[in-house]
KOLNULO-832910 format. One line per 8 residues: number of its first residue (from 1); their letters; for each residue x, z, y of C-alpha. Coordinates in steps of 0.001 Angstrom, whole numbers, plus 500000, padded with zeros to 6 digits. Layout:
BEGIN
NUM) a) X/Z/Y; ...
END
This chain:
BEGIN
1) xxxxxxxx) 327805/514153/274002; 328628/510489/272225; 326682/507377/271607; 326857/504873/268917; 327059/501638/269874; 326907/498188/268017; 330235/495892/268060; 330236/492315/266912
9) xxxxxxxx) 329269/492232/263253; 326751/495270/263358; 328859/497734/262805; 328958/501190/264804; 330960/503128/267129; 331144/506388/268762; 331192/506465/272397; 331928/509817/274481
17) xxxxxxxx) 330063/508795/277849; 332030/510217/280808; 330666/513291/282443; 330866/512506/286264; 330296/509066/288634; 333098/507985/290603; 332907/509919/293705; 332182/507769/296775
25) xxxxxxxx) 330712/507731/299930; 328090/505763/302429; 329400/503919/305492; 329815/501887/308264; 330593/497778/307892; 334138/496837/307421; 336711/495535/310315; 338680/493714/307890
33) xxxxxxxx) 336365/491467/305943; 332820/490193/305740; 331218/491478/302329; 328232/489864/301388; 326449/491370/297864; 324095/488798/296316; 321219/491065/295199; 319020/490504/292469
41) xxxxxxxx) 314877/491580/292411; 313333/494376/290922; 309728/492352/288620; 306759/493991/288464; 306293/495278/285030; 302539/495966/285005; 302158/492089/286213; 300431/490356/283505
49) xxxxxxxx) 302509/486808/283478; 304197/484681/281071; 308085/483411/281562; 306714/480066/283488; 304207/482187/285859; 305470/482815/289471; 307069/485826/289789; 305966/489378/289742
57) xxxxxxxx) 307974/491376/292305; 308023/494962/292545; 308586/494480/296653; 309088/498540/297595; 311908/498782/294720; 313352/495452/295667; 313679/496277/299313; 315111/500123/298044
65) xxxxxxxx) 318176/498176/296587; 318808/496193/299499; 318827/499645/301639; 321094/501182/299166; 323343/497786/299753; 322962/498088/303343; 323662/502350/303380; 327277/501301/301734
73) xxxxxxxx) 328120/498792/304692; 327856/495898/302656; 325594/492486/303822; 322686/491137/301884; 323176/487921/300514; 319209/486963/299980; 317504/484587/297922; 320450/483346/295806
81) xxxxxxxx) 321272/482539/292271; 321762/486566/291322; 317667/487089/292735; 317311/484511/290185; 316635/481728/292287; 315703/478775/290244; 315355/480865/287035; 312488/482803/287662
89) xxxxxxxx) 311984/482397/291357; 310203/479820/292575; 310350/478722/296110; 306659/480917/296872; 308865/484317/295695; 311969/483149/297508; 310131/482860/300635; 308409/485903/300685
97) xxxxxxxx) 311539/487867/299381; 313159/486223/302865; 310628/487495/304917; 310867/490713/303723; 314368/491433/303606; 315203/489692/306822; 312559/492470/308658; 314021/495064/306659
105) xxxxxxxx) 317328/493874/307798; 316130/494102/311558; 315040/497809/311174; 317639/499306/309261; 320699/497063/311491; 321831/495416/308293; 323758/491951/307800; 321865/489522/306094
113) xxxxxxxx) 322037/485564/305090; 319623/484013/303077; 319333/480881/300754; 318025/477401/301464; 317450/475304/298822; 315189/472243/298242; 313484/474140/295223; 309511/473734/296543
121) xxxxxxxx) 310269/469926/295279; 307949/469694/292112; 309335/469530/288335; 308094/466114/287508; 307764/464635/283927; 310081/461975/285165; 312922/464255/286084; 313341/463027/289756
129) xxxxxxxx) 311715/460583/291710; 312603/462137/295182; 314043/460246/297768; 317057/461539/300237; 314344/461646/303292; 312162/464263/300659; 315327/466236/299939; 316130/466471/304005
137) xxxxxxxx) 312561/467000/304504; 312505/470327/301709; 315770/471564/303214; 314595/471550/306622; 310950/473821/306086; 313640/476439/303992; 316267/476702/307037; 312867/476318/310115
145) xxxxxxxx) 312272/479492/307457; 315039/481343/307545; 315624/480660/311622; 312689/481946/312247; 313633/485260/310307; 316122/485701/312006; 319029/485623/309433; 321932/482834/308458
153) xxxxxxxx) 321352/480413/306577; 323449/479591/303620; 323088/476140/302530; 322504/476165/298513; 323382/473140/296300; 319930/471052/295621; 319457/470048/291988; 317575/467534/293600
161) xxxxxxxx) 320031/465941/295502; 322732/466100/292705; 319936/464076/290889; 319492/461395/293207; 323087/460807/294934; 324468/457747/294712; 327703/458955/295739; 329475/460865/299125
169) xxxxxxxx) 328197/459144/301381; 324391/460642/300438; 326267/464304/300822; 327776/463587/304232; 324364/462238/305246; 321918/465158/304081; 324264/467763/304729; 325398/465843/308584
177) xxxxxxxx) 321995/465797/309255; 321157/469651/308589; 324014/471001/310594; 323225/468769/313229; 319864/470472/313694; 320828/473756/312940; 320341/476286/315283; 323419/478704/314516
185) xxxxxxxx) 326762/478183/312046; 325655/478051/308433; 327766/478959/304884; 327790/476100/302616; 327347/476986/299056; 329414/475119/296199; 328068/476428/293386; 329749/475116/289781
193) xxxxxxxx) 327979/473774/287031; 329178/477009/285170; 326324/478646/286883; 323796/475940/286959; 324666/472321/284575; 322264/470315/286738; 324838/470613/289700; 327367/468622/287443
201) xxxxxxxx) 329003/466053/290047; 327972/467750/292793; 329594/466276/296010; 329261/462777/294332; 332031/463109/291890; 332790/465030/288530; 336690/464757/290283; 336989/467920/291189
209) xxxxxxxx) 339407/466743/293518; 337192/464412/295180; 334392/466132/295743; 336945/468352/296994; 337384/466313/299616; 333985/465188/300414; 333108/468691/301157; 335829/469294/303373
217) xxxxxxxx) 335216/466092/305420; 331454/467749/305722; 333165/470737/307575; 335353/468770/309661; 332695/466946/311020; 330719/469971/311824; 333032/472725/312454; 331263/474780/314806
225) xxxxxxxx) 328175/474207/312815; 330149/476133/309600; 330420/479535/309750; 332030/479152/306554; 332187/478443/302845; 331401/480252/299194; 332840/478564/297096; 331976/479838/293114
233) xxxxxxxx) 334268/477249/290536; 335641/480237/289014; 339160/478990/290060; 341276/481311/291669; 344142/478362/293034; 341583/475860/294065; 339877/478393/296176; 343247/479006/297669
241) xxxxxxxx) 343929/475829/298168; 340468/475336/299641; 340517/477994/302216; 344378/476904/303398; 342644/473866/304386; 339807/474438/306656; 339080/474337/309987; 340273/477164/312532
249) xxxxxxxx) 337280/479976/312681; 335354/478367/309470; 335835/480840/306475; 335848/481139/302859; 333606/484001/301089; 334563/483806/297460; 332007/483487/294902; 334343/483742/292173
257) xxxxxxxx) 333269/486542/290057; 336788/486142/287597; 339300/486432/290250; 337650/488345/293521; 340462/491034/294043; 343066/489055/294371; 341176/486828/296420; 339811/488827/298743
265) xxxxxxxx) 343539/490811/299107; 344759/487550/300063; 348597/485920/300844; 350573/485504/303604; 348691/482768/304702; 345344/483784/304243; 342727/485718/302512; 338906/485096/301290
273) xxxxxxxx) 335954/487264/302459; 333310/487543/300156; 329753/486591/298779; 329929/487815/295403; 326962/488442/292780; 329677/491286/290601; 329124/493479/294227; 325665/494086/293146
281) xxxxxxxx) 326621/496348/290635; 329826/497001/291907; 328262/498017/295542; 329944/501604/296172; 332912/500926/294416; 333483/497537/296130; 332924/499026/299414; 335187/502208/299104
289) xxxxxxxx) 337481/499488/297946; 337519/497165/301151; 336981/500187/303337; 340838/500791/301678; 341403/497576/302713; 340980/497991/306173; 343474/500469/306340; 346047/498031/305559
297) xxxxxxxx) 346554/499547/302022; 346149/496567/299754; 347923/497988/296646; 345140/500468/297272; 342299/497644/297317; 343591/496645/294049; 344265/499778/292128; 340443/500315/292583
305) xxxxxxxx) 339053/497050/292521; 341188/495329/289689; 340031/497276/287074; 336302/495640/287578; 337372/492973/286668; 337084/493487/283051; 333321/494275/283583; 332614/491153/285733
313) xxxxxxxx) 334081/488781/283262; 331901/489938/280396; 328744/490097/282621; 329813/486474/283620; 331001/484980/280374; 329025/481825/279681; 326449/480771/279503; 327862/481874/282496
321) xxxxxxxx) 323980/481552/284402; 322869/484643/282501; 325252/487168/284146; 321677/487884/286301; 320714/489830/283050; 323530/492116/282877; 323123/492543/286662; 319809/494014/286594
329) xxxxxxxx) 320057/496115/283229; 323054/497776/284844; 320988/498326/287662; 318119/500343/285391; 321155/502427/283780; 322210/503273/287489; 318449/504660/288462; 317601/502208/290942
337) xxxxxxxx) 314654/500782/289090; 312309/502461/286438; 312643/499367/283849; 314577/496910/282402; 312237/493807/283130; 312976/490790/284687; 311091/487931/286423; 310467/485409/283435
345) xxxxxxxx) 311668/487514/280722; 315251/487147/281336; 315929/490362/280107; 316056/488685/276437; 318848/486208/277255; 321820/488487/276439; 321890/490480/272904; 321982/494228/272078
353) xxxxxxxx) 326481/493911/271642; 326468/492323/275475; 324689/495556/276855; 326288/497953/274911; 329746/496957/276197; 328107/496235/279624; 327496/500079/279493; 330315/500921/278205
361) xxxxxxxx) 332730/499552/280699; 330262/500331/283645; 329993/503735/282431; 334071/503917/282374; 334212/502866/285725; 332001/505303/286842; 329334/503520/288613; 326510/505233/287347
369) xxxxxxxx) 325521/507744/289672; 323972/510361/286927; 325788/509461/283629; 323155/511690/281474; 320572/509346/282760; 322240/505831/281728; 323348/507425/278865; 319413/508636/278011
377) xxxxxxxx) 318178/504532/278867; 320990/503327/276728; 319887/505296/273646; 315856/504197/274060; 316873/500696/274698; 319566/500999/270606; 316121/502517/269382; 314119/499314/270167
385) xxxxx) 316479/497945/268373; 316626/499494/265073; 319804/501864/265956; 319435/505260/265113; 321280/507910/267059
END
């Protein structure tokens, strides 16, 4: 059986689609990392909305994926910028998808932390006339939330306060204040403007450098209020650097969705857990990958995670904050949802070339678990678009 599929410039190529997944198995959590998949949500297609209504979520196949996360030994990272927090998700959805997960976590014994943002803060026509007591105020009903779900709270970068910060010194007092009050160790979330522009200067300082150091003088402060970090700049060496310097017992999950094997291998003075949006689709494979880990075999780890990486940086390449759309259509292709629709029509920010190589190098990888049936949803989605087969 083949496929034609469109390259850059229009023209067409034959594909042979491999016959058989990539043979792994369910299992327990790892001893030798923390994994965390960010996890995107399954939209409603029968929902009659536009791009700017709230979200339509299709809650039962939402939940399914988290299970099928969970059934791998993987954690939940919930509410993030892969459930397309921000773009599509409004704080209403985001609340509700916490509440949901965080009981589905309880019942099924699975590892969750969710997102707290300041995102219920209104869109106003004059950009943002919050002040830093409004900003504490929105981050503290999202992580009463999430406490009282039961699950950790990761601390997400606030467009809001990169709006309104005058400098550091506005950081160290929002963030002082909300691990203060915090009721258990938190991850802080530096999230790059790669993957959202209006977080340009976060930390008070386009330096990266110095906000480098801001951030770490947050954590030193607080130590036993960090559980740790997730840091997503998309640089392998400043993560390194990063993690060398924190606090005993305070860890780094990478978010770097570029460099993540080598990462989370480590050196011989450290190594990266990780919170990674690329372990959504990668789930199975990523776990039968750390569960090699754990063994001790590391050139093992890499021989089957490295070659991912190919995949990750073409879902990720920029506009780097529509990788959620590759995410999701690989997720139809694998079975777990019956449609390719996304919460505010993100489905049409990528073009027809971007999903067919998405396919193609998921497909060589193996990660769909019935190849006829990606291969089937490939060839209706080239039909909607003109290409014959």
């Amino acid at each position: 059986m083949t496929i034609q599929l469109p390259g850059e410039g229009g023209a067409l190529r034959v594909y042979s689609p491999r016959v058989e997944p990539l043979a792994v198995t369910a299992g327990s959590p790892f001893s030798s990392r923390t994994v965390y998949s960010a996890a995107h949500v399954v939209a409603d297609p029968y929902a009659d909305v536009s791009p700017d209504s709230p979200a339509a979520v299709d809650w039962d196949a939402t939940l399914a994926f988290r299970r099928h996360l969970w059934s791998h030994g993987l954690g939940v990272a919930e509410a993030m910028d892969t459930a397309q927090r921000g773009m599509g998700l409004d704080w209403a959805g985001a609340a509700e998808l916490i509440r949901r997960s965080s009981a589905e976590a309880k019942a099924v014994g699975g590892l969750i932390a969710c997102g707290v943002g300041t995102d219920q803060l209104p869109v106003t026509e004059l950009g943002h006339p919050y002040s830093l007591d409004e900003v504490r105020a929105a981050y503290e009903e999202q992580l009463a939330l999430v406490e009282e779900s039961g699950s950790r709270a990761i601390l997400m970068a606030s467009r809001a306060l990169a709006a309104i910060a005058k400098g550091p010194e506005d950081y160290l007092e929002v963030y002082g204040h909300l691990l203060r009050q915090a009721a258990e160790p938190v991850v802080l979330h530096w999230l790059g403007p790669m993957f959202d522009p209006a977080l340009e200067g976060y930390w008070g300082s386009t330096d990266l450098d110095a906000a480098t150091s801001t951030f770490l003088e947050v954590i030193a402060a607080h130590p036993d209020k960090v559980d740790g970090i997730k840091v997503s700049l998309l640089d392998a060496q400043r993560e390194i650097d990063l993690r060398r310097k924190l606090p005993e017992g305070v860890r780094c999950y990478t978010g770097d969705d570029f460099n993540y094997p080598e990462l989370i291998a480590g050196d011989d003075q450290g190594f990266s857990h990780a919170l990674l949006g690329i372990f959504d689709p990668l789930g199975p494979l990523a776990a039968e990958a750390v569960r090699v880990l754990d063994t001790g075999n590391t050139g093992g780890f890499r021989e089957l995670l490295d070659p991912t990486v190919e995949l990750s940086r073409h879902l990720f390449q920029r506009p780097t904050r529509f990788y959620k759309t590759g995410v999701v259509f690989l997720a139809w292709l694998a079975g777990h949802q019956e449609h390719f629709t996304m919460v505010g029509g993100l489905q049409s920010s990528r073009s027809l070339p971007h999903f067919a190589r998405a396919y193609e190098l998921a497909d060589g990888l193996g990660l769909f678990p019935d190849p006829a049936l990606a291969e089937a949803r490939m060839k209706n989605l080239l039909s909607l678009y003109g290409v014959n087969q």
